[in-house]
C-alpha positions in Angstrom: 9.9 -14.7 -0.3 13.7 -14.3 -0.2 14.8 -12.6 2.7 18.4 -11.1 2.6 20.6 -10.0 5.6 24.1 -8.9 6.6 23.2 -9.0 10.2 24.3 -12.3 12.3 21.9 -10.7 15.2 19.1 -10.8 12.8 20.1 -13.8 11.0 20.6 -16.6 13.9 18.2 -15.1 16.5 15.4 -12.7 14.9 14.7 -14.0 11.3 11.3 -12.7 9.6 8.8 -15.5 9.7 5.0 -16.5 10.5 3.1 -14.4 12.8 1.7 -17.4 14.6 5.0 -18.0 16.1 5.1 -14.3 17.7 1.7 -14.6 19.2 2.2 -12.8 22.8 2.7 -14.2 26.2 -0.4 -12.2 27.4 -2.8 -13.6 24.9 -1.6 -17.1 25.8 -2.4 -16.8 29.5 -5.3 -15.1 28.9 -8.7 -18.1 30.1 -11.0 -18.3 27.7 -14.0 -16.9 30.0 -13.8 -14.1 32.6 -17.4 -13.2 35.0 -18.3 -10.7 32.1 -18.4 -13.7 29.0 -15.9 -14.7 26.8 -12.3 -12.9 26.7 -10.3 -12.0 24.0 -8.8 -15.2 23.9 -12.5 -16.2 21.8 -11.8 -13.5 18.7 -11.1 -14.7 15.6 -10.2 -11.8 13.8 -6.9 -11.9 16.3 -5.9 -15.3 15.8 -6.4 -14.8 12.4 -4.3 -11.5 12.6 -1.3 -13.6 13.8 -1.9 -16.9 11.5 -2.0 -15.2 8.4 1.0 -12.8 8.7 4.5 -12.4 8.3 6.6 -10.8 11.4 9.6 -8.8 11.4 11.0 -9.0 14.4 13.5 -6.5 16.4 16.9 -8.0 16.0 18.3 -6.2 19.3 16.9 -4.4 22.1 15.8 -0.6 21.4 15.6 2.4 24.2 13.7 5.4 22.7 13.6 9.4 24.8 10.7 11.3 23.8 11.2 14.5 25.4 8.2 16.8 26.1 6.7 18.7 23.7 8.0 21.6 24.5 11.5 20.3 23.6 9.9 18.5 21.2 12.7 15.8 20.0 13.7 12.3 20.6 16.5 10.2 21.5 17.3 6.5 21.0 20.3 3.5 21.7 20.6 0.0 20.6 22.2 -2.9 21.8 24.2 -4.4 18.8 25.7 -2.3 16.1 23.4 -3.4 13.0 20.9 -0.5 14.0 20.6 2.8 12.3 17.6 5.9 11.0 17.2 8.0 9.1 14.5 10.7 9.2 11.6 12.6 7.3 11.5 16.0 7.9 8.1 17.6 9.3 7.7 19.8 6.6 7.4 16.6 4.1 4.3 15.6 5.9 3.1 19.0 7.4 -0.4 18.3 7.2 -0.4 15.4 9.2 2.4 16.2 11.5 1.7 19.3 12.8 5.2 20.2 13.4 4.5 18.2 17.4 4.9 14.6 15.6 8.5 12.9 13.9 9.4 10.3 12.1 12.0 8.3 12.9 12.9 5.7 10.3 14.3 2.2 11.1 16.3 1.4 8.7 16.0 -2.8 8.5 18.8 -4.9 8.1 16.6 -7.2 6.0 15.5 -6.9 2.0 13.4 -8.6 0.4 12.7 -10.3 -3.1 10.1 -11.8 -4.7 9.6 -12.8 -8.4 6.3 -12.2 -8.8 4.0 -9.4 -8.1 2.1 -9.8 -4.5 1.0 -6.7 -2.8 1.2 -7.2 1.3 -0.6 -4.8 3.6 1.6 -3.6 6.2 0.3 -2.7 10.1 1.9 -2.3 13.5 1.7 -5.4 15.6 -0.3 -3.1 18.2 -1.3 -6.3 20.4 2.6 -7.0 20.3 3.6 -3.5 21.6 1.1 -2.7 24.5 3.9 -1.4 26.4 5.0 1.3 24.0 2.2 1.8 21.4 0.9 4.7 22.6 4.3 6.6 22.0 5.2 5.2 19.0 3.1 4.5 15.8 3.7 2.4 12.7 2.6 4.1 9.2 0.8 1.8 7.1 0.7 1.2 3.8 1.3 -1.5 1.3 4.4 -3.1 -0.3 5.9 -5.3 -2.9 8.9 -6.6 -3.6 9.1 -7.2 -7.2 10.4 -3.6 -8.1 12.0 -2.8 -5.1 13.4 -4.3 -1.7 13.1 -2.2 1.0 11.6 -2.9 4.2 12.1 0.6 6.2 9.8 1.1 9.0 8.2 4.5 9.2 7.5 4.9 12.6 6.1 8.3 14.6 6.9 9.7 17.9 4.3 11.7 19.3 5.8 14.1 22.4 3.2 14.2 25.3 3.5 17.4 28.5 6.1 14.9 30.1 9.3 13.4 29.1 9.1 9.7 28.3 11.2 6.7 28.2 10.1 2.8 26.8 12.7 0.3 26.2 11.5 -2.0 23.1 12.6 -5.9 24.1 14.5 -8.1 21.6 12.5 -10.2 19.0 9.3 -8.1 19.7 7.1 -8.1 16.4 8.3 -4.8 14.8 6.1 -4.6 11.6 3.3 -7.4 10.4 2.7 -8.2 6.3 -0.5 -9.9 5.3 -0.1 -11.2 1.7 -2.8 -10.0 -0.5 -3.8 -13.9 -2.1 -4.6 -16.6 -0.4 -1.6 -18.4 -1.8 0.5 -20.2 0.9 4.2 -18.1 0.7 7.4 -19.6 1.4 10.1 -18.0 3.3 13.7 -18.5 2.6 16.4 -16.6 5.0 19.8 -15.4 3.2 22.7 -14.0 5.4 25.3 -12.4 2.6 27.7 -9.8 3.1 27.3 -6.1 4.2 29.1 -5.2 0.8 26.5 -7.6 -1.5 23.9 -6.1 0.6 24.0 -2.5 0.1 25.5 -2.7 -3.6 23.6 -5.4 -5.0 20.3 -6.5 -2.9 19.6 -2.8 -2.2 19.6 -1.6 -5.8 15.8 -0.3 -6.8 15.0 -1.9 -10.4 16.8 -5.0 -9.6 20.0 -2.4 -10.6 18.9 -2.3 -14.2 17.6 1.5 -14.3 18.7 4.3 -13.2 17.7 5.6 -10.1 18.7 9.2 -10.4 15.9 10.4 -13.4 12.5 12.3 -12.0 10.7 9.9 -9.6 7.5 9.4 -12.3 9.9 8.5 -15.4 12.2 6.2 -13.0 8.7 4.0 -12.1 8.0 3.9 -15.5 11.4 2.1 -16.9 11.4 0.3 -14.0 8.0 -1.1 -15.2 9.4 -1.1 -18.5 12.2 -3.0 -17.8 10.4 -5.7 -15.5 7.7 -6.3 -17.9 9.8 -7.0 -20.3 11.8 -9.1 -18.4 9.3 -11.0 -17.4 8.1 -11.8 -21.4 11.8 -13.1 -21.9 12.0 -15.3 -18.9 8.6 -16.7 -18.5 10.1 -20.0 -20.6 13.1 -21.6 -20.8 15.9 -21.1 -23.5 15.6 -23.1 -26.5 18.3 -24.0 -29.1 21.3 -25.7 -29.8 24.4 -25.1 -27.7 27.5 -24.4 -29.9 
């Protein structure tokens, strides 16, 4: 898993890597018994949440508004400039938003590569957020990064009757990826230039179809193309140099 950046926040302080190193405070002070039986500090299925995932971390501190839901909007600042969104308009999700809940999109300073094809399944650190989850809600869904290298994180805001404000600490677990094999994955970090980073690691198909053709023909050369670029480079080149 090669992990690209242009951000030195993200880069020296807040690189992706195994959840068991973002495990939270709370858990770790937790005893193992309580006067009702065992604690949470006894499941399994949330140490094993942490040991077998891989953590993106905030690279900066975030402040989100929510204002009531009358208003119906939100507001958010970050501490360091490598920090942007983007948005989804209700109406592109109608069904589920209800016109009360947005998306705000944070748009990662990290992409990813991979040269083969390993599907992760991609959650909200919930046990990492328990200031703040309540307010604001992680879509899932599942990723590769074989054809593509994006790493967005669709998040919701969900106005309540009053206004709210949370403040989102640095290097809290933002998103969580559990690989889909049982393979162990290594992670390399890569800290390039904005410039490389938008123009070259950015580009869906690796850069080798065009993007701009009807969404169902532009997955299928970009299968095309991988496919058979996997075929020519699964050996070596053979044959005499002239």
């Amino acid at each position: 898993m090669d992990c690209y950046t242009h951000s030195t926040y993200a880069y020296n302080h807040a690189k992706i890597s195994e959840g068991k190193n973002h495990i939270p405070d709370w858990w770790k002070d937790t005893p193992k018994t309580c006067p009702k039986g065992a604690t949470i500090k006894n499941c399994r299925a949330f140490s094993e949440y942490y040991s077998k995932g891989i953590v993106v971390p905030l690279w900066g501190e975030l402040e989100v508004k929510v204002t009531s839901i009358e208003e119906n909007n939100y507001e958010w600042r970050f501490s360091n400039k490598d920090f942007n969104t983007e948005q989804h308009a209700c109406e592109q999700f109608e069904a589920f938003s209800q016109n009360k809940r947005h998306n705000i999109k944070l748009v990662s300073v990290w992409a990813i590569k991979m040269r083969e094809m390993i599907y992760f399944n991609y959650t909200q650190p919930t046990w990492s957020q328990r200031d703040f989850f309540e307010h604001f809600t992680l879509l899932p869904g599942i990723l590769e990064f074989k054809n593509q290298t994006s790493l967005e994180m669709n998040y919701l805001v969900c106005p309540k009757k009053e206004e709210v404000t949370f403040r989102v600490p640095p290097l809290t677990p933002m998103a969580i990826m559990h690989p889909m094999t049982e393979r162990k994955i290594e992670i390399r970090h890569h800290l390039i230039s904005k410039e490389d980073f938008s123009e070259s690691i950015l580009n869906y198909g690796a850069g080798m179809v065009f993007r701009d053709d009807p969404m169902p023909l532009f997955y299928k050369n970009r299968k095309k193309f991988w496919d058979r670029a996997d075929k020519m480079n699964q050996k070596p080149l053979r044959g005499k140099v002239k």
